[in-house]
C-alpha positions as CSV (number, residue, x, y, z in Angstrom):
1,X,65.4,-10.5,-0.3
2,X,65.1,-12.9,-3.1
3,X,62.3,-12.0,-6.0
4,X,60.3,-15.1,-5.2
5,X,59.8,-13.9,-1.5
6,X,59.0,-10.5,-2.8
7,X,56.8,-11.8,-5.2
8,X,55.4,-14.1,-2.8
9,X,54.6,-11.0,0.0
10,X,53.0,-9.0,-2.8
11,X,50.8,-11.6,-3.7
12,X,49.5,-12.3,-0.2
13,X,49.7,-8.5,0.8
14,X,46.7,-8.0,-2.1
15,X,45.0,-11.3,-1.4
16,X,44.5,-9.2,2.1
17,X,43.3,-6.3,0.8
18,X,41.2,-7.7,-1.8
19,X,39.6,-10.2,0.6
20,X,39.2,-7.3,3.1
21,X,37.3,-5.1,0.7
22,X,35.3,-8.0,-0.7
23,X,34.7,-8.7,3.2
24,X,33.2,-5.3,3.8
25,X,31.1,-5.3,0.8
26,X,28.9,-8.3,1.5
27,X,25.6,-8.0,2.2
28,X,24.2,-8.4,6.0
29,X,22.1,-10.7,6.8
30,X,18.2,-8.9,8.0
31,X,17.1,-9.9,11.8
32,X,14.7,-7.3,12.2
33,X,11.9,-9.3,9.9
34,X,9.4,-7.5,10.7
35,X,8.1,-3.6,9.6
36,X,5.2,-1.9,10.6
37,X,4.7,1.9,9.3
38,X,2.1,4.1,7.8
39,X,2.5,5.0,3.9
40,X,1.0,8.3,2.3
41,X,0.1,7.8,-1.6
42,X,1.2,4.3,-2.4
43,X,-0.7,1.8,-2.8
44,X,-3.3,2.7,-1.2
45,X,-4.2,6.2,-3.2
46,X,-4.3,8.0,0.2
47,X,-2.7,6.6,3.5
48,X,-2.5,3.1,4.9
49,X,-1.2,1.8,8.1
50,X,0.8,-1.6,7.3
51,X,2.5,-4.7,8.5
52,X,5.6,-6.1,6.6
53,X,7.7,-9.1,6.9
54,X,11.1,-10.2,5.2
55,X,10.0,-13.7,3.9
56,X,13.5,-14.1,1.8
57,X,17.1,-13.1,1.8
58,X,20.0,-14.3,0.0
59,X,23.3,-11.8,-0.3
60,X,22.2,-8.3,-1.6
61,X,18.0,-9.7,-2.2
62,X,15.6,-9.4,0.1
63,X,11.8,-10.4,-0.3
64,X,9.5,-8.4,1.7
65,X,5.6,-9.3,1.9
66,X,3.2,-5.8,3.1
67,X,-0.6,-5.8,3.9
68,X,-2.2,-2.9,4.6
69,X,-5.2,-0.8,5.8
70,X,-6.6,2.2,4.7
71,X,-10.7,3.7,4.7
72,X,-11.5,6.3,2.0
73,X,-14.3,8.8,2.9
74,X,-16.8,9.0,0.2
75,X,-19.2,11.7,0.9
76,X,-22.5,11.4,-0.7
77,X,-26.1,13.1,0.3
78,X,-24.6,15.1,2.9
79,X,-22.8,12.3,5.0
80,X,-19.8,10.7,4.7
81,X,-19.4,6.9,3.7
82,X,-15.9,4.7,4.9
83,X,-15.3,2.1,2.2
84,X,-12.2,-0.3,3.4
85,X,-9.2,-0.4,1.0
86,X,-6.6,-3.3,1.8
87,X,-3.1,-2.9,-0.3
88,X,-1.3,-6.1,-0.8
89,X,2.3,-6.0,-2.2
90,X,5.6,-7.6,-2.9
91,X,8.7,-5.9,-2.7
92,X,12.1,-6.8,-3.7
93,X,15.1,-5.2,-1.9
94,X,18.5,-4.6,-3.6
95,X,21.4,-3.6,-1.5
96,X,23.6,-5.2,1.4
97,X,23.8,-2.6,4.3
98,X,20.9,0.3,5.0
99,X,20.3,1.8,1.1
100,X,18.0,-0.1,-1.1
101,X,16.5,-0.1,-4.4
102,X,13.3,-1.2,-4.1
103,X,10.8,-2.9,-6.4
104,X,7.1,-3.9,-5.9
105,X,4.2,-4.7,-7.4
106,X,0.7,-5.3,-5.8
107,X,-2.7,-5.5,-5.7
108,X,-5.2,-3.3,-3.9
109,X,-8.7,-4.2,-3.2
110,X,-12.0,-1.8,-2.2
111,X,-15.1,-1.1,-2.2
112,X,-16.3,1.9,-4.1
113,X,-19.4,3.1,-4.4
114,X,-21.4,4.5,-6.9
115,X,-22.8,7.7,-7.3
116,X,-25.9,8.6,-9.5
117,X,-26.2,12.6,-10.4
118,X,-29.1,14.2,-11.3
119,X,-30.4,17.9,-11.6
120,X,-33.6,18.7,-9.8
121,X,-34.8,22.0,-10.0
122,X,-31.3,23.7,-11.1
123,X,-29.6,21.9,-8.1
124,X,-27.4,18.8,-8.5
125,X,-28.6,15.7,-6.4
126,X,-26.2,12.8,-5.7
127,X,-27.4,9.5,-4.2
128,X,-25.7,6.8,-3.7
129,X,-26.3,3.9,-5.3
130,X,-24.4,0.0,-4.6
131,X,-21.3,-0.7,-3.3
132,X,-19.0,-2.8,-5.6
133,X,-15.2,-4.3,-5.5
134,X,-12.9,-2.2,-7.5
135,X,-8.9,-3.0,-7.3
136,X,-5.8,-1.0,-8.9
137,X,-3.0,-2.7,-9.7
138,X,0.3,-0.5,-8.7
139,X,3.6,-0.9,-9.1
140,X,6.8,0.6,-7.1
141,X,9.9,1.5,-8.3
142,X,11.7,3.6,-5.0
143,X,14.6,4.2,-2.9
144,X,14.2,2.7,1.2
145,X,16.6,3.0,4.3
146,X,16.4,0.4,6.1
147,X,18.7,-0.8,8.5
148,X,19.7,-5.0,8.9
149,X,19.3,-5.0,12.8
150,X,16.2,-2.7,12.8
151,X,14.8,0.3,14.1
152,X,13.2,3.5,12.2
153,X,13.0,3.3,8.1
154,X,11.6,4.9,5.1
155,X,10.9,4.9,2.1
156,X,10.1,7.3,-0.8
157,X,9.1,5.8,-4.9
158,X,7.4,6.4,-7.8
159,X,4.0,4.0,-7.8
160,X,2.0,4.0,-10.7
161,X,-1.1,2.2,-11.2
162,X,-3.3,0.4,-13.2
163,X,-7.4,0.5,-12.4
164,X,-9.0,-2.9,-13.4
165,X,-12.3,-3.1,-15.1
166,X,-15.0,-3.7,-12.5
167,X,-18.9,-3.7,-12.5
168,X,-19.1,0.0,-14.4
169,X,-16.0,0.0,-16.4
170,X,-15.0,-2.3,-19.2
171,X,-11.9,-0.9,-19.8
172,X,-8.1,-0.6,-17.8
173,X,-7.3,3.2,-16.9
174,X,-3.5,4.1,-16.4
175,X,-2.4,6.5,-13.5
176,X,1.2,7.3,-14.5
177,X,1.5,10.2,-11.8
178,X,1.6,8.9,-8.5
179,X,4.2,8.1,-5.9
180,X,4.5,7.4,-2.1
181,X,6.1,8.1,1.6
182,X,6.7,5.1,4.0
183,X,7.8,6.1,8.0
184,X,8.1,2.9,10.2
185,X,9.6,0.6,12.3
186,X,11.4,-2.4,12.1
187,X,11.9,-5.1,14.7
């Protein structure tokens, strides 16, 4: 065999495998678009029961869009009082098969209401006084399995958050501890 052809069968032999292994390291293309699941911590503080939907992809990125639902139970003079919280977020997806990093950031809207204390005859008394809207402003920074063609994911991150001044506070407040749990579906 002459050292051209040689040369020449060496050269396509790892063209081949370097196309091959490039080949199985692209990223697959999402057709399960959309997500619903239920999140505990988050963005929500608590829990909240949410819809998702892929909104972009393009190789290893993938933009995903979430609103949620959540009630927090406020209990004042003896009963309890269900203020709606909706979490809004953007998440960015990196990865090309089932294992993401994923970013976020979001904002999440509710009512909270305000309590006044007082002490009558040794006892604390708490009455509730208006309701006002309050936000917190979180961010995600978390790991999510998720496969391309759908079916069951989750995801697990670290989601601190910022609380914006509202009607009672003129100052931001940090929350540097917090983190969330996402079990869903994708279809």
């Amino acid at each position: 065999m002459s050292p051209k052809f040689k040369s020449a069968i060496i050269s396509a032999l790892v063209f081949a495998i370097s196309f091959s292994a490039s080949a199985q390291k692209e990223a697959k293309t999402f057709t399960a678009k959309k997500m619903i699941f239920v999140e505990l911590g988050g963005n929500a503080g608590q829990y909240a029961f949410n819809y998702g939907n892929l909104f972009y992809q393009k190789g290893a990125l993938k933009v995903i869009g979430n609103l949620g639902f959540s009630l927090w139970a406020n209990p004042i003079e003896g009963s309890t009082i269900w203020l709606p919280v909706i979490p809004l977020e953007v998440s960015a997806l990196l990865g090309k098969r089932t294992h993401h990093l994923e970013l976020g950031v979001g904002i999440t809207p509710y009512l909270e209401s305000q309590v006044n204390s007082t002490f009558e005859s040794g006892t604390l008394v708490q009455t509730r006084g208006p309701n006002h809207l309050a936000a917190i402003l979180p961010f995600r920074i978390g790991y999510r399995y998720q496969k391309p063609e759908g079916g069951f994911f989750f995801r697990i991150a670290y989601t601190p958050f910022f609380k914006l001044p509202d009607k009672f506070r003129e100052d931001w407040s940090f929350q540097p501890i917090h983190a969330g749990l996402g079990l869903g579906w994708s279809f």
